[in-house]
N, C-alpha and C positions, 0 to 999 in steps of 0.2 A: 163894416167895422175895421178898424187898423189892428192886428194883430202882430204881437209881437214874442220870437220866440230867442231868447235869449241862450249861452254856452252856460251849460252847469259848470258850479262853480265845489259844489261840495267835494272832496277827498278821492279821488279815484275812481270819478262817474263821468262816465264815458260817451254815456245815451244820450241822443237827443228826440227834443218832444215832438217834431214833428220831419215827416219824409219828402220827398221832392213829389212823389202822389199828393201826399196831402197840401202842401201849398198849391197846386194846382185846382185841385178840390174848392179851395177855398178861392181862389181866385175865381172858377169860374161862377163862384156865386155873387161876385162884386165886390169883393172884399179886398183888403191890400195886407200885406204879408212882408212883414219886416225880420229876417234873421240875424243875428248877429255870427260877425266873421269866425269863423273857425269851428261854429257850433256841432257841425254834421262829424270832423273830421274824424273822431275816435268811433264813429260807426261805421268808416269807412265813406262819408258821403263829405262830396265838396261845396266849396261855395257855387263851382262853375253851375253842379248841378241844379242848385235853390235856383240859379240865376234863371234858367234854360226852362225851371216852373213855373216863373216867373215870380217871384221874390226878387225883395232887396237887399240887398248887403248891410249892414249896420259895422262901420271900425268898433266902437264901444257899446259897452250890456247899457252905459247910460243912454244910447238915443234909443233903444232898444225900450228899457221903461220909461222913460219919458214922452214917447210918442205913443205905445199901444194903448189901447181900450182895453184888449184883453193879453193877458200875460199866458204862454202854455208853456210848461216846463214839467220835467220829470219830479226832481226831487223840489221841496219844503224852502223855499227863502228863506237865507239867512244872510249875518255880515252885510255886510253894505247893499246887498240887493232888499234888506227889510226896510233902508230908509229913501230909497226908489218906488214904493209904491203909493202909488197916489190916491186919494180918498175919492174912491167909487169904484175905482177899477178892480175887474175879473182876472183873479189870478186862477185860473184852473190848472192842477197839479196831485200829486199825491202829498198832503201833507200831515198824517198821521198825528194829529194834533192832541189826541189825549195823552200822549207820552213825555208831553211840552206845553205845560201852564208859559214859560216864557213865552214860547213862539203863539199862542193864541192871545193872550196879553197884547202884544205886539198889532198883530192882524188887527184885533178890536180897536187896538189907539188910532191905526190909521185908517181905518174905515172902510177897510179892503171887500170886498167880493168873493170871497173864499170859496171854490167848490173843486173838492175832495174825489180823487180818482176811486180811495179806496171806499166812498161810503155811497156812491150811485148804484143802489138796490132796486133788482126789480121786484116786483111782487108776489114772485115764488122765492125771495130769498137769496138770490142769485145776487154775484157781486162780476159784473163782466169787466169792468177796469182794471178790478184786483184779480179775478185768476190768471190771466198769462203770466203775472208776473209769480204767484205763487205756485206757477207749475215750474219757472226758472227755476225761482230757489228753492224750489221741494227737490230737486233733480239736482241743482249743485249741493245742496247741504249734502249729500253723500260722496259727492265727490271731496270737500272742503274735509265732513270728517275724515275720510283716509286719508288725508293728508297731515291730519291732525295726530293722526292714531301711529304717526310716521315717527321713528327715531329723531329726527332734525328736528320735532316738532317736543321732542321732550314726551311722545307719545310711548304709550306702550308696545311699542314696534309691530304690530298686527297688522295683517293683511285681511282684508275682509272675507275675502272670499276662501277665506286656509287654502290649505293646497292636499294634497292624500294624505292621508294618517293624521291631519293637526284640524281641529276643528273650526270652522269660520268664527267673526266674531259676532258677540251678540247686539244687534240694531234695535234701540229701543226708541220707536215715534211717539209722540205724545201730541193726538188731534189726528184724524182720518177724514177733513180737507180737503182742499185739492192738493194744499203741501205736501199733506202727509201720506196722500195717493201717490204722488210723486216718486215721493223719497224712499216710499214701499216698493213701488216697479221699481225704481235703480238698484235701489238695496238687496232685493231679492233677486235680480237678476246678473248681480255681482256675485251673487252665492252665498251672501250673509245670513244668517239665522234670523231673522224678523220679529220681532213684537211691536204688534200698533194698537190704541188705547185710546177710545173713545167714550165719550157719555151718549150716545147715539148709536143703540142696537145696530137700526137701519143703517148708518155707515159701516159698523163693521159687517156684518153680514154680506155688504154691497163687495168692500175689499175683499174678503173670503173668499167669493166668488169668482172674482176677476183675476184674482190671488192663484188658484183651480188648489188653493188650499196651503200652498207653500208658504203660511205665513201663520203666525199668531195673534186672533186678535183677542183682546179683553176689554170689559169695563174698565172705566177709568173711575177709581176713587183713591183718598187721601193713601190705604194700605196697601194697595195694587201696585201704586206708580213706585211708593217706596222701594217694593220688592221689589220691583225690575228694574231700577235705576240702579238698585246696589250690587244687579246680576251687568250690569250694562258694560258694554267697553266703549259702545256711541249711543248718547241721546241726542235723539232731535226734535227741539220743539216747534209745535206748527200750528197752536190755539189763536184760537182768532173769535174774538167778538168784534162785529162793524163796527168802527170809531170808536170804540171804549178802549180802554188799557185790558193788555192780554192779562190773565189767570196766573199769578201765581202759584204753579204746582210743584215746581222742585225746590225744596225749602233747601236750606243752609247745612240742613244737617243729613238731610240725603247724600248731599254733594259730599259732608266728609266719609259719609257710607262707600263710596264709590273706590275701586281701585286706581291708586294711583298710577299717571299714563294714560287712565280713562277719557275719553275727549264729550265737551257738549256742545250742539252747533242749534242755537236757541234763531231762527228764524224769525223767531215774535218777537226779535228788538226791537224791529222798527214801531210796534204799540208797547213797550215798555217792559218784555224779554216774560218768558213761563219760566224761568231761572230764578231764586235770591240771589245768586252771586251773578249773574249777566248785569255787562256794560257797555254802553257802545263802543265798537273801535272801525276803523277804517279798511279800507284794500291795502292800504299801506302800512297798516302794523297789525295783522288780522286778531292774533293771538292772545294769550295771555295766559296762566297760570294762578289759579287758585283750589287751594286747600290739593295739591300735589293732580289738579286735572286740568286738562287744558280746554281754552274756553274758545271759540270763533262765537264773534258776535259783532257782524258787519251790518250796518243799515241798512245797504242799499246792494245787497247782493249778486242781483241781476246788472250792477254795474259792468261784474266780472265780463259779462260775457255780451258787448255793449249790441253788436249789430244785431246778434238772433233777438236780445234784449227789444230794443229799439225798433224792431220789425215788427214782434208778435204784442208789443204796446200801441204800438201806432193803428195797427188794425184795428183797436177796440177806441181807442181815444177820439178820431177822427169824425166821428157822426155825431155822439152828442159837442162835439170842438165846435162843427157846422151848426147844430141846433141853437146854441150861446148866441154864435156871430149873427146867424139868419133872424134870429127874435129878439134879441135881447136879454138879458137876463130873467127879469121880471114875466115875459110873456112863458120864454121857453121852461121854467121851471114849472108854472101854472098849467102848462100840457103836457109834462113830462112826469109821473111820479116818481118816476128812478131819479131824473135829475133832480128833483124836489129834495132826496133823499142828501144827495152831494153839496147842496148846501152846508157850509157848517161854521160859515160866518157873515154877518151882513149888517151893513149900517153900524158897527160897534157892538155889535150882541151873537151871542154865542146860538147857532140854531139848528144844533143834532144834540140829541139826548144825553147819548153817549159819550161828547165831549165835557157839554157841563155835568155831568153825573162824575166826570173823573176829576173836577177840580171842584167839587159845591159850590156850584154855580149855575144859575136860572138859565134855563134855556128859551126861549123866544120862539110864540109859533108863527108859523110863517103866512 
């Protein structure tokens, strides 16, 4: 198969989809591997290196999609690389599609092959595409809110961790995840006072645990979350249903509960934000301000930090990448249930649940 990995092109994304290992990988199963120029660079990898894998160089993203079979790229096509894809071809990527009737609209017109990093489940539940990348950003939202909670930031000048006599502030998670596992080890290990919030006994009990108790967990219901968002100086949200749009839990009027300076670093943008007031914004204007609190709500998080990014993605991406190319589409998802799963567009029809569930729209069995 001709594989083609193109330079992200979205707003301050850094990563690229595949490492000089993995073209090698795939070369040595018979495959041909076309990079395009400059794509490694912000992970720190060059073109010499792709070369030395034995890839090829691509000048423009156009020979790039016009010659693959199969497209592998981190983030969701958009702008001009939507009208580069050709009717049949496997784009495999992360493309959180229920948070964008445009962008699956799109896929469907052109006939694309759509399969979904974040929705390849295995049969205990497990989503191995998507956790490294939501142990990144469980682990940066803590870092992002302090930065948030920062003076410059129009924040309430708090340091999380207080310092003698002045108390830390209080860290409010909402989902116990692997985000919100994440975001718990930094945040407690910063010295912040912790509350994490699940509808899943067994996660928090798990957190408690590994916690050796230095944390707070509670149910999560509609009056719970209220209360602790309006005790909060950082919420961070980290709900996740696979391929559906995240839960609205922090309504409009929580957020005006909240103290101003308060900061929320909503994780769940990239499926449609646990926020009423979350919108997306970029690495390059991360911020914003409503109702007197400040908001970070970047899509692609783990851009921040492209190489660790880019290393601990590529490790999980790489075997089902090889199962595509070595079968085909059709054969590998028929032996694969998790890939079965990562399906979420094909021939023009919508085919995860939980995509057509977020637009009223008939899903397609496969």
């Amino acid at each position: 198969m001709f594989v083609g990995v193109p330079k992200e092109i979205k707003t301050g994304e850094r990563r690229v989809a595949m490492l000089p290992s993995g073209v090698a990988a795939f070369v040595a199963h018979g495959h041909e591997v076309l990079i395009e120029r400059g794509a490694g660079e912000g992970s720190g990898i060059s073109d010499a290196d792709y070369r030395k894998a034995g890839a090829r160089i691509a000048q423009k993203a156009e020979n790039v999609w016009g010659r693959a079979e199969m497209i592998v790229k981190v983030k969701e096509p958009f702008g001009d690389e939507l009208d580069r894809i050709r009717d049949g071809q496997i784009v495999y990527t992360y493309f959180h599609l229920a948070s964008s009737e445009t962008l699956t609209r799109s896929l469907m017109k052109n006939g694309v092959s759509a399969v979904a990093y974040e929705t390849i489940q295995r049969g205990d539940g497990t989503l191995p595409l998507l956790t490294p990348m939501s142990e990144v950003a469980g682990r940066l939202a803590v870092q992002k809110g302090a930065y948030c909670l920062e003076a410059r930031s129009k924040g309430r000048g708090i340091l999380l961790s207080g310092v003698s006599g002045v108390k830390p502030a209080h860290v409010v998670i909402l989902g116990a995840g692997t985000a919100g596992q994440n975001a718990c080890h930094v945040a407690v290990g910063m010295g912040a006072h912790v509350t994490i919030l699940d509808i899943d006994p067994a996660r928090l009990r798990y957190v408690h645990d590994i916690m050796g108790g230095h944390v707070t967990t509670l149910m999560s219901n509609r009056a719970t979350v209220g209360e602790e968002v309006e005790s909060a100086d950082l919420v961070i949200g980290t709900v996740l249903i696979p391929g559906a749009r995240a839960p609205v839990l922090v309504t409009k009027d929580m957020v005006k509960s909240m103290r101003p300076g308060s900061a929320i670093v909503d994780v769940a943008i990239d499926q449609g934000g646990c926020c009423a007031t979350s919108r997306p914004t970029t690495h390059d204007d991360p911020i914003y301000h409503e109702h007197g609190v400040v908001h970070y709500c970047v899509t692609n998080m783990p851009g921040a930090v492209p190489r660790t990014a880019t290393y601990a993605l590529t490790n999980v991406t790489l075997g089902y990448g090889l199962a595509l190319a070595d079968n085909g589409l059709e054969k590998a998802i028929a032996e694969d249930a998790a890939l079965r799963r990562g399906l979420n567009v094909y021939q023009g029809k919508i085919t995860h649940q939980g995509v057509a569930d977020a637009f009223g729209m008939p899903c397609a069995e496969i």
